[in-house]
C-alpha positions as CSV (number, residue, x, y, z in Angstrom):
1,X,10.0,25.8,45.6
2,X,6.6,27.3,43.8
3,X,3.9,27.8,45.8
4,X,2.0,24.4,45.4
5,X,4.5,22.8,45.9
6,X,4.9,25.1,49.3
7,X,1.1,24.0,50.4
8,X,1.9,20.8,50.0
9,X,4.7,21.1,52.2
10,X,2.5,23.2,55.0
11,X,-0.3,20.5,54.8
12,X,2.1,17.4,55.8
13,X,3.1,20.0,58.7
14,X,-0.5,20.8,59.9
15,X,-2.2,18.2,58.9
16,X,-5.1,19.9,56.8
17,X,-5.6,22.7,53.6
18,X,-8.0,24.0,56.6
19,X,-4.8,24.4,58.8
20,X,-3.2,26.1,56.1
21,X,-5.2,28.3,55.4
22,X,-5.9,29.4,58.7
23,X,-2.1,29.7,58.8
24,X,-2.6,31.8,55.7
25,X,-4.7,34.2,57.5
26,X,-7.4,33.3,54.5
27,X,-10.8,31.5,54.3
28,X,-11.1,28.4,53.0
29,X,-13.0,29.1,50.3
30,X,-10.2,31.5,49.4
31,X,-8.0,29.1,49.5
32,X,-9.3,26.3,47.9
33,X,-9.6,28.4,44.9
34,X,-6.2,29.7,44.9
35,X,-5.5,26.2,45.3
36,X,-7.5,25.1,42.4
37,X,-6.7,27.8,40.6
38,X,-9.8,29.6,40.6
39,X,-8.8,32.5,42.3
40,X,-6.3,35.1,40.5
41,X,-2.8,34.6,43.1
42,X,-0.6,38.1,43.1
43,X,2.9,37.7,43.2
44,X,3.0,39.2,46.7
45,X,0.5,36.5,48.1
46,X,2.8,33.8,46.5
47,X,6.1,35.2,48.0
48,X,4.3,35.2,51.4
49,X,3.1,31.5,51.2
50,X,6.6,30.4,50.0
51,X,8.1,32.5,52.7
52,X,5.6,30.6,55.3
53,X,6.8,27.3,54.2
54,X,10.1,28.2,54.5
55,X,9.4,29.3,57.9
56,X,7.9,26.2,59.3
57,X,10.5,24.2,57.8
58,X,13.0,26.3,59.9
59,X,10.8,26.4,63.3
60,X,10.2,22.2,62.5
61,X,14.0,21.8,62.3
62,X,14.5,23.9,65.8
63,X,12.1,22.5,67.7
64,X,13.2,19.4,69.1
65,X,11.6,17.0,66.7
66,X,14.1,16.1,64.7
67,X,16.9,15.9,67.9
């Protein structure tokens, strides 16, 4: 998984790129220019957004939605 494709996944989780990047722990200007790439991403910001949707994917799995 890359890291759009990661978003992606968040946002049909949350419901909104504001969601996400609240989730994030960024602003949404922040966000929608990493999204857009306007905004330089490090490798350590990209780890933790793939790590975050792999997270939720986990918690969604365990949480009695999918019983």
């Amino acid at each position: 998984m890359d890291v759009f494709e990661a978003i992606e996944k968040m946002k049909s989780q949350l419901g909104s790129y504001r969601k996400v990047a609240f989730s994030l722990g960024m602003t949404e200007g922040h966000f929608l220019k990493i999204r857009t790439g306007r905004a330089h991403l490090t490798k350590k910001n990209a780890e933790f957004i793939i790590l975050k949707a792999k997270a939720m994917n986990v918690e969604g799995e365990h949480d009695g939605k999918n019983m």
